[in-house]
C-alpha positions in Angstrom: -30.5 -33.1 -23.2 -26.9 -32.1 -22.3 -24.3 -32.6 -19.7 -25.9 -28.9 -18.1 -29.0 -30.5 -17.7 -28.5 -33.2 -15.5 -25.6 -30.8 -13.1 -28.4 -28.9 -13.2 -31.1 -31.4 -12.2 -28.5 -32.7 -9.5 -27.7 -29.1 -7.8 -31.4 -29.0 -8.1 -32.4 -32.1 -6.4 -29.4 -31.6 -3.7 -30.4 -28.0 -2.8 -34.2 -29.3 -2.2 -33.0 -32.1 -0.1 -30.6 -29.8 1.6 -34.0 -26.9 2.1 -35.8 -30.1 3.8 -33.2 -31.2 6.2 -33.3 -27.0 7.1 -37.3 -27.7 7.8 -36.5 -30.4 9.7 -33.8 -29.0 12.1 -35.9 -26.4 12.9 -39.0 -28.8 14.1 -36.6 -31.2 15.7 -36.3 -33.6 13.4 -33.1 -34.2 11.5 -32.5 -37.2 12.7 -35.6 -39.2 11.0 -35.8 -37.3 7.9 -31.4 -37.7 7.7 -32.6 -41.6 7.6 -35.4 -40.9 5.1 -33.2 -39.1 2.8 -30.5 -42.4 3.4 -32.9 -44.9 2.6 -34.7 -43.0 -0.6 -30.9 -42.1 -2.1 -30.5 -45.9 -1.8 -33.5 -46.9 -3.2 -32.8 -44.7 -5.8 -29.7 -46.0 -6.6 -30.3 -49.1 -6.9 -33.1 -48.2 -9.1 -30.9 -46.7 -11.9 -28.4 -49.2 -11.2 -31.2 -52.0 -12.3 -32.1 -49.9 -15.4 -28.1 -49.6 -16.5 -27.4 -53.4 -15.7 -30.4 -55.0 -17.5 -29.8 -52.0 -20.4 -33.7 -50.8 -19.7 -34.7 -48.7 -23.1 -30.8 -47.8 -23.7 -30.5 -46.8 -20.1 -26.7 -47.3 -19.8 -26.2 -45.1 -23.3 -26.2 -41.8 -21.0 -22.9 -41.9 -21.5 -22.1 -41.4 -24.8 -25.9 -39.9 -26.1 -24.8 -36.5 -26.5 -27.3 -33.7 -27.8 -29.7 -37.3 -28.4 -30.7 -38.3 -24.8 -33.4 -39.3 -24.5 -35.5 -39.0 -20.3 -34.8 -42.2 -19.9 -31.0 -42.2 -20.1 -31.9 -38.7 -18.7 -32.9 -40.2 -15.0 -30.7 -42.7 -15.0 -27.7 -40.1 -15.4 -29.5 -38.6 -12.7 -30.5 -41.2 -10.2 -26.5 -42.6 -11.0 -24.8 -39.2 -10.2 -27.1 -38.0 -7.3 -27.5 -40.6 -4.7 -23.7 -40.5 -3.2 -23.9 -36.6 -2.9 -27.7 -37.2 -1.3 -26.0 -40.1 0.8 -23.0 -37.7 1.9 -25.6 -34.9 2.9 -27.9 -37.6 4.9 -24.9 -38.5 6.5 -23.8 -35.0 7.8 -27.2 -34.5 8.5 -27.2 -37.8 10.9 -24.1 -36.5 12.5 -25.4 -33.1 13.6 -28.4 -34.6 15.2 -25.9 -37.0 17.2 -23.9 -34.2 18.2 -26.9 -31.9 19.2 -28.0 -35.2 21.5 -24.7 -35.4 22.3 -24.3 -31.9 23.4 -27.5 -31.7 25.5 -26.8 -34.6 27.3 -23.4 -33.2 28.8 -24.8 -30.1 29.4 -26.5 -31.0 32.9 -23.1 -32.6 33.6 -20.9 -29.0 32.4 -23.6 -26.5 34.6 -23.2 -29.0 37.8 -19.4 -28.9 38.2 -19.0 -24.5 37.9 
């Protein structure tokens, strides 16, 4: 595997997550799957974190592995690259449902004084 796989595999994986906070919006629920997706990116994290630490079947050789990677060193290149941009979209995705709450509860407020 190269260094084109795993951009790939994390445009991949961010465009999904980005397709199911679009779902969400639309049924009204950004907020709770915003905090879904922040709590799985750091679960995820840590996950690959633990497997480069403890050196889990060569885990922290995704550096240097080249053409020789194997999936192992494969995930945890992904689950060490992904989870700040997943974190970073949860986060934007948190902010628009506080403005949108934010937004409707002024609104009675703006109408009353025209």
């Amino acid at each position: 595997m190269s260094a084109l796989a795993v951009v790939v595999g994390v445009g991949a994986l961010f465009f999904l997550m980005f397709g199911l906070l679009t779902a969400a919006t639309m049924r009204g629920r950004l907020g709770a799957a915003s905090i879904a997706l922040f709590v799985g990116a750091c679960v995820m994290w840590m996950a690959a974190l633990a497997a480069i630490v403890t050196g889990y079947r060569d885990a922290d050789g995704f550096v240097d592995c080249r053409d020789e990677c194997s999936s192992v060193q494969f995930f945890s290149a992904l689950g060490f690259l992904a989870p700040p941009l997943l974190i970073a979209l949860s986060a934007l995705g948190m902010l628009v449902a506080r403005g949108r709450l934010w937004r409707l509860r002024r609104r009675p407020i703006d109408e009353n004084r025209r």
